[in-house]
Backbone bond lengths (Angstrom), bond angles and torsions (degrees), N, CA, C in turn:
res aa  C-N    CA-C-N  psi(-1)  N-CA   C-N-CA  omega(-1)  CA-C   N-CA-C  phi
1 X - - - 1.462 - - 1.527 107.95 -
2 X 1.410 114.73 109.13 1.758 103.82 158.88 1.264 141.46 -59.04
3 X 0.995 106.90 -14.48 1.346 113.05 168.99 1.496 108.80 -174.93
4 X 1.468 111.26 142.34 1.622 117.33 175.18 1.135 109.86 -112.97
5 X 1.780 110.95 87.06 1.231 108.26 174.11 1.433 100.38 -130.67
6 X 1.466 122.91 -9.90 1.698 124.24 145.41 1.015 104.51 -97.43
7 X 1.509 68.89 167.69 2.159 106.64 -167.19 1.565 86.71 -120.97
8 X 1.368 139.29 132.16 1.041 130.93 158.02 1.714 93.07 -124.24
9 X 2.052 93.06 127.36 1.677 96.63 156.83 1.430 113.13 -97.15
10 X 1.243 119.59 136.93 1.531 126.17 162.25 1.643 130.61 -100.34
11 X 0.672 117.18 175.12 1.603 113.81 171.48 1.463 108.17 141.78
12 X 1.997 99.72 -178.32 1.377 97.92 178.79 1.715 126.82 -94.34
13 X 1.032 122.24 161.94 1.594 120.42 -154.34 1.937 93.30 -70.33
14 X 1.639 99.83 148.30 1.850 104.73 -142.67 1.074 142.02 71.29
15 X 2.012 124.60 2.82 1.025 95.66 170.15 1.874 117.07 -112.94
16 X 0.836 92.07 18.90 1.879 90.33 147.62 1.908 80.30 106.82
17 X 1.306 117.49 65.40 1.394 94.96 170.75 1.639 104.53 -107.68
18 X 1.031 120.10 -32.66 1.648 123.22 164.94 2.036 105.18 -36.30
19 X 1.047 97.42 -53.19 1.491 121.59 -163.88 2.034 94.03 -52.98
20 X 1.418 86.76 -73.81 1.624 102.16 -172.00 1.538 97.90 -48.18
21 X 1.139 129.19 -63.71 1.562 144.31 -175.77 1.016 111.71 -14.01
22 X 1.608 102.45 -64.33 1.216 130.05 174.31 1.289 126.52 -22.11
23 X 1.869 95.51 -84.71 1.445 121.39 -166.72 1.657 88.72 -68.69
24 X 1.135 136.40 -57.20 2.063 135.03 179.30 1.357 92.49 -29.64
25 X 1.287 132.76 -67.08 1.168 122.79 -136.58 1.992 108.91 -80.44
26 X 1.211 92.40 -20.91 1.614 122.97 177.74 2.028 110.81 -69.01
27 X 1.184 98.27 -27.54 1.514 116.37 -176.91 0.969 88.79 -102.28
28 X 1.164 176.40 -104.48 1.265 159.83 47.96 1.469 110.87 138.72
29 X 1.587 116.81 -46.79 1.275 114.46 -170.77 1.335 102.21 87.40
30 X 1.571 143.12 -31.33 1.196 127.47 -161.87 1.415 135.85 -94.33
31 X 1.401 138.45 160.00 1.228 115.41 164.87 1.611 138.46 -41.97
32 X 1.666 127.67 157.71 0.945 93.19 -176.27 1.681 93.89 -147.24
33 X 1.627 124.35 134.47 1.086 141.21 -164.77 1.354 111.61 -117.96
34 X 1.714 119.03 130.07 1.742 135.84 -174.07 1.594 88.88 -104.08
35 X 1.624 125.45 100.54 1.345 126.95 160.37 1.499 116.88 -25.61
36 X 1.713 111.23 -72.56 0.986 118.32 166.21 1.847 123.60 -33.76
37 X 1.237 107.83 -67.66 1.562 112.64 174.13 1.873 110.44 -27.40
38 X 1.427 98.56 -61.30 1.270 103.13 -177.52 1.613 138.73 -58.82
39 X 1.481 96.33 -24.98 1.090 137.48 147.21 1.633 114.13 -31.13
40 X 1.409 104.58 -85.62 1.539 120.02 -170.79 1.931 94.97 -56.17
41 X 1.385 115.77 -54.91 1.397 120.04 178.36 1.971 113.74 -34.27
42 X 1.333 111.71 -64.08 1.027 127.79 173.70 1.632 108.61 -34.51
43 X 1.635 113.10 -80.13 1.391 143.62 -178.04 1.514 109.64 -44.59
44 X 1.981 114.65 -25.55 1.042 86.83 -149.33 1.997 146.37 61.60
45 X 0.996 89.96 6.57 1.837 93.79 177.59 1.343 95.13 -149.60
46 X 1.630 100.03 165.67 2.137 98.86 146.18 0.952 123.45 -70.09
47 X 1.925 109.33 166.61 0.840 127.52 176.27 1.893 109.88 -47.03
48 X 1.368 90.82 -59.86 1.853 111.44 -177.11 1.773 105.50 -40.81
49 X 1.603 108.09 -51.55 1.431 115.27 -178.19 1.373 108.49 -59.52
50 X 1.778 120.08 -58.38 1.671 112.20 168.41 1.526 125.71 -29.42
51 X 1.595 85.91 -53.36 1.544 104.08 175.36 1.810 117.18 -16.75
52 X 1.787 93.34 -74.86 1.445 125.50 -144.41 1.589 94.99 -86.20
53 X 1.196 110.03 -31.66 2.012 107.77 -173.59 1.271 100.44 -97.25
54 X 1.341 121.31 -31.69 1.780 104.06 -174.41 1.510 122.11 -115.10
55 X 1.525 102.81 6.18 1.813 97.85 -157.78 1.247 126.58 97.85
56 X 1.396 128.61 143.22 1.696 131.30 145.29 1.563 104.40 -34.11
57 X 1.405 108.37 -78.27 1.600 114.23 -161.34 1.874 102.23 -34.05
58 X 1.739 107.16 -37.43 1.579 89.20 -158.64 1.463 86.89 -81.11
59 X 1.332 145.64 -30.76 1.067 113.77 -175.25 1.320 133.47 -77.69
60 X 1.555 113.07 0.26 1.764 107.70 -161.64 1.814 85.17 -96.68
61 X 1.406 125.20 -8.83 1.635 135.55 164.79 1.491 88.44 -67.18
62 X 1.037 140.46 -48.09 1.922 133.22 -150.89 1.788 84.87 -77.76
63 X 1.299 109.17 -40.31 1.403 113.65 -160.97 1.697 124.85 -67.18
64 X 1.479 80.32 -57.49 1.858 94.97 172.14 1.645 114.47 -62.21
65 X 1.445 98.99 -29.03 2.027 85.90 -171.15 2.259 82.29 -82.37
66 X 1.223 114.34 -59.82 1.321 84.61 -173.25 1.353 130.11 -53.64
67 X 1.305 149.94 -12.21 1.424 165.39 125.25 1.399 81.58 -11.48
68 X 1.180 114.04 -100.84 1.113 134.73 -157.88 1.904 126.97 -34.40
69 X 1.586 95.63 -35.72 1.578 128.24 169.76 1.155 128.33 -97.43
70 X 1.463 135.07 46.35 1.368 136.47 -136.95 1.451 82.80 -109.22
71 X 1.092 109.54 154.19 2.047 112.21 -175.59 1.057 72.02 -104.64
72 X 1.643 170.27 176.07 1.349 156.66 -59.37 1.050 133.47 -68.12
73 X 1.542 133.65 164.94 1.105 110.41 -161.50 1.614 98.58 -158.48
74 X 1.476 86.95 -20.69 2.548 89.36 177.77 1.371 93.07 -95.08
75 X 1.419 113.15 156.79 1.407 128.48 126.25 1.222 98.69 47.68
76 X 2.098 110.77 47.45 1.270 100.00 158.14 2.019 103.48 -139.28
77 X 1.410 113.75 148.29 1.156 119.04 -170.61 1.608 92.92 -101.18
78 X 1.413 125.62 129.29 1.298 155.03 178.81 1.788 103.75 -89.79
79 X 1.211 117.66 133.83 1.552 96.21 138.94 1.454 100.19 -145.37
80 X 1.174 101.43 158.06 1.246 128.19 -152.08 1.854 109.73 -103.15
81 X 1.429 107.21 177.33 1.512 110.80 -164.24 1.833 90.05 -104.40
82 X 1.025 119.17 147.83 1.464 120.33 -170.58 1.517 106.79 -53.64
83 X 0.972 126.74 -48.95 1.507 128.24 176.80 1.065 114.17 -45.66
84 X 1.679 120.72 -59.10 1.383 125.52 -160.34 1.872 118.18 -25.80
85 X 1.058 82.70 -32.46 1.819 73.96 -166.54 1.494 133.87 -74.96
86 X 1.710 78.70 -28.27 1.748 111.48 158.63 1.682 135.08 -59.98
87 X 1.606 103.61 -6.25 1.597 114.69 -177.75 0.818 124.65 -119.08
88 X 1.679 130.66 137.15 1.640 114.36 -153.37 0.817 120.95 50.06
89 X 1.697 98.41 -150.93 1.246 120.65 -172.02 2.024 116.19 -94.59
90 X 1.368 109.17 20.86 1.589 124.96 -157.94 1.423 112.59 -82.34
91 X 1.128 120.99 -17.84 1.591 104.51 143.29 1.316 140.79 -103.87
92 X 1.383 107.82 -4.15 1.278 110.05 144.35 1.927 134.89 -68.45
93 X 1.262 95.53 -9.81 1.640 100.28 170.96 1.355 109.84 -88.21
94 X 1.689 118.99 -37.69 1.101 123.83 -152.61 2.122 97.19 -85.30
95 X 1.333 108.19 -18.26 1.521 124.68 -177.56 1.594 93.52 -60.01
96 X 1.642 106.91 -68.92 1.129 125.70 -178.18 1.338 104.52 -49.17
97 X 1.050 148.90 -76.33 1.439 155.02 -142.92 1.933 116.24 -95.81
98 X 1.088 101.58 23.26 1.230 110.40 -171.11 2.118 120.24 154.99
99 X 1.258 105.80 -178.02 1.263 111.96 170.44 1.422 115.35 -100.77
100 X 1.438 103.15 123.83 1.788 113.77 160.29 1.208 130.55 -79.86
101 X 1.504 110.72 111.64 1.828 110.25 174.89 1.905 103.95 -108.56
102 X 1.204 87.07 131.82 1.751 98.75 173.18 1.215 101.77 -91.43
103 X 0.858 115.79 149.14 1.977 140.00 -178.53 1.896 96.06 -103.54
104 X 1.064 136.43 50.41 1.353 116.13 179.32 1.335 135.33 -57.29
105 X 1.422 137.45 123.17 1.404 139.11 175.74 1.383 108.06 -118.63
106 X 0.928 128.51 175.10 1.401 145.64 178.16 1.749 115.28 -118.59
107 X 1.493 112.51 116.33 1.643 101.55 -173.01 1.479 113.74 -23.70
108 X 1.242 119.25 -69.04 1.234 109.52 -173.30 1.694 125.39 -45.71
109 X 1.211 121.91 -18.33 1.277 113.38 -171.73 1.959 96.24 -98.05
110 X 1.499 111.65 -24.68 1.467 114.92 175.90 1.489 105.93 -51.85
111 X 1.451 105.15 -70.86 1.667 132.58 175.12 1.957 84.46 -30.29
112 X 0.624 148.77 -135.00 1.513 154.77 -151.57 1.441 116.02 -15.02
113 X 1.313 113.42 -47.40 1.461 128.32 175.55 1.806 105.46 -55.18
114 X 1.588 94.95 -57.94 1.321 93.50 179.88 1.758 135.31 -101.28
115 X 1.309 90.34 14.81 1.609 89.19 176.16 1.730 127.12 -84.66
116 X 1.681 103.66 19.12 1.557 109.51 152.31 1.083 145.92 -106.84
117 X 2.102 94.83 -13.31 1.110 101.80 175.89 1.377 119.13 -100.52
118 X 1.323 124.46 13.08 1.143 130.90 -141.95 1.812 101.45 -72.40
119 X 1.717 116.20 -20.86 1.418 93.24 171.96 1.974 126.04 -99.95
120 X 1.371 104.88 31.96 1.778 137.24 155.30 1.671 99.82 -91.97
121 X 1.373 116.43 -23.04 2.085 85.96 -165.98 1.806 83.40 -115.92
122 X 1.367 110.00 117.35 1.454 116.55 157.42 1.419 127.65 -46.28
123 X 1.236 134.20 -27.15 1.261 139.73 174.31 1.919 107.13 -66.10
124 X 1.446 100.81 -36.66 1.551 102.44 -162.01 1.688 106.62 -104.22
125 X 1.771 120.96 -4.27 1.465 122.32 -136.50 2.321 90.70 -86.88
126 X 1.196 109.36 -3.05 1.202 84.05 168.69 1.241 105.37 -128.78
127 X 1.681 127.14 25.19 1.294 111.77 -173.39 1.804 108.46 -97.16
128 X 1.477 126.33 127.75 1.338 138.19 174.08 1.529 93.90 -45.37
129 X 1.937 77.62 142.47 1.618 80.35 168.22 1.608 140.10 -74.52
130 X 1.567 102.60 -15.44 1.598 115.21 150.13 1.604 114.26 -48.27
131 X 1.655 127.04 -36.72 0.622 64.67 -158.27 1.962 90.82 -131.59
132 X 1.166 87.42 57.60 1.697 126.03 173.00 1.606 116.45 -47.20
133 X 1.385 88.90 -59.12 1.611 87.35 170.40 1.378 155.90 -71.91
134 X 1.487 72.73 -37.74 1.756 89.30 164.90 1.428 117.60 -63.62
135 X 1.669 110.57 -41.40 1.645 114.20 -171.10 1.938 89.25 -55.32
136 X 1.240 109.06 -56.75 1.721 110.11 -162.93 1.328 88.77 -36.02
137 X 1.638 119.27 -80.14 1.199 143.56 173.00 1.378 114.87 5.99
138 X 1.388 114.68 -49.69 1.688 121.33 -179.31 1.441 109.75 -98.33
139 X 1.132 124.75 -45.40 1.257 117.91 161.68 1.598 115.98 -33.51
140 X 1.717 102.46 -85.50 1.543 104.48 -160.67 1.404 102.86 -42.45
141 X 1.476 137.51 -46.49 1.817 139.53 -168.47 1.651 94.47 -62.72
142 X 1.653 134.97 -62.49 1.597 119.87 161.87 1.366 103.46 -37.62
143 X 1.259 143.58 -74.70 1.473 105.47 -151.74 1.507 126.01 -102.38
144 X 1.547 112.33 -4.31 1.304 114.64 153.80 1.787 128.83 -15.86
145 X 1.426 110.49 -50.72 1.220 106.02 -172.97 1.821 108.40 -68.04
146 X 1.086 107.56 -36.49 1.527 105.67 166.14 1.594 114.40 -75.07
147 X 1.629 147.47 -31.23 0.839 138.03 165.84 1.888 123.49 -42.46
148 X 1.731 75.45 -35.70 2.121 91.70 -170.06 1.793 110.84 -72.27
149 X 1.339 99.68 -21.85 1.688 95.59 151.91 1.159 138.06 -29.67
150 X 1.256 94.84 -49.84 2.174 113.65 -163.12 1.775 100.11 -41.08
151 X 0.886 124.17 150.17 1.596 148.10 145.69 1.272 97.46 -30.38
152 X 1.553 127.85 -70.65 1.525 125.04 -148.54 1.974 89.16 -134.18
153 X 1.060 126.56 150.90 1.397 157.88 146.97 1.066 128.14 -84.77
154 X 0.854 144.81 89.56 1.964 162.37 169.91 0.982 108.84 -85.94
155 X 1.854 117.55 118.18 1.426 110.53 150.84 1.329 114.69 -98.10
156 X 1.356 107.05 114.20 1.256 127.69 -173.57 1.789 116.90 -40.42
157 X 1.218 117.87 -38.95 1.588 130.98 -159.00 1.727 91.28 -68.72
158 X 1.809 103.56 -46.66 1.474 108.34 176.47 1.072 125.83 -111.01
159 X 1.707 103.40 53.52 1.317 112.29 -175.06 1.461 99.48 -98.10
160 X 1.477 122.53 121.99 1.896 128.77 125.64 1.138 136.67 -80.50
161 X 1.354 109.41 111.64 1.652 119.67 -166.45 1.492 101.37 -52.95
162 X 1.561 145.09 -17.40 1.137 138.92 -157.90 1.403 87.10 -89.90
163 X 1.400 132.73 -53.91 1.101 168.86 164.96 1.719 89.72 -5.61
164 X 1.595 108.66 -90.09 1.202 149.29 -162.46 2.132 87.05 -56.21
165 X 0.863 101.92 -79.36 1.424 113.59 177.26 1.734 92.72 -24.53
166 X 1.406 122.42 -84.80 1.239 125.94 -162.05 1.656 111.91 -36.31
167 X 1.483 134.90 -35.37 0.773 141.55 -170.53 1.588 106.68 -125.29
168 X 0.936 113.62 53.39 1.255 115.41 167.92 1.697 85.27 -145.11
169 X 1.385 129.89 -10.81 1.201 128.25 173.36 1.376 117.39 -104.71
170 X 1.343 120.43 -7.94 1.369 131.68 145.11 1.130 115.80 -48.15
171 X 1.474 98.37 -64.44 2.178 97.25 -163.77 1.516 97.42 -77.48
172 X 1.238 116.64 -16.06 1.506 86.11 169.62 1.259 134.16 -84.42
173 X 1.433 112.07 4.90 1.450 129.80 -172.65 1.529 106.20 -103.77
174 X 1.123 113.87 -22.93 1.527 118.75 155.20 1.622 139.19 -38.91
């Protein structure tokens, strides 16, 4: 790591990385940045609207150059859009340029989290709720192998932010 002055959370979409981000960055003292948010700022639109007029492909392009272009750069915890880590070269920058925390869930606990919002997340907005799981199901196993990168592993269900904090201030002291 060159420097640990990001926090990047990763994971799959529902498992509370906005959330965790949050409260880390709050313990932390540090700034704290919604990929996505910045995203819509940039674009001007939503995520959902990018979605529907330009494609995935154009947005995970909106995504990586902003990743990549973040106007901060100390002592700030990021979290990221579930994909991100999966495109390009974006977790390998984010390895380099900071610390990776995975948010881990298990489909089944995603599937619950997210089976209300499912017409807010473009990836999930026409999939039946039969057949909910399975879509998670293939997803999380595709991008797992890039999730298993991260610095640190969190299971989210038994996650304590004091917890998470303590050792997220370890490895950065490393």
């Amino acid at each position: 790591m060159d420097n640990g002055t990001r926090i990047y959370i990763i994971g799959f979409m529902g498992s509370g990385k906005s959330t965790v981000g949050k409260k880390l960055a709050a313990i932390l003292r540090w700034q704290f940045l919604d990929l996505d948010t910045q995203i819509e700022l940039k674009a001007g639109q939503s995520i959902k609207d990018i979605f529907s007029s330009f494609g995935e492909n154009h947005f995970r392009e909106i995504e990586e150059e902003t990743l990549l272009n973040l106007e901060t750069k100390d002592n700030t915890v990021v979290s990221t859009g579930g994909g991100t880590p999966c495109y390009g070269s974006n977790m390998e920058f984010m390895i380099k340029t900071g610390l990776v925390v995975y948010i881990k869930m298990t489909p089944g606990q995603l599937k619950t989290r997210l089976e209300g919002s499912a017409g807010d997340r473009p990836l999930i907005e026409n999939i039946s709720k039969d057949e909910l799981l399975g879509c998670i199901s293939d997803k999380v196993s595709e991008r797992e192998k890039y999730y298993l990168k991260a610095s640190l592993i969190v299971d989210c269900m038994d996650l304590d932010i004091k917890s998470l904090s303590n050792l997220v201030i370890s490895k950065l002291r490393k």
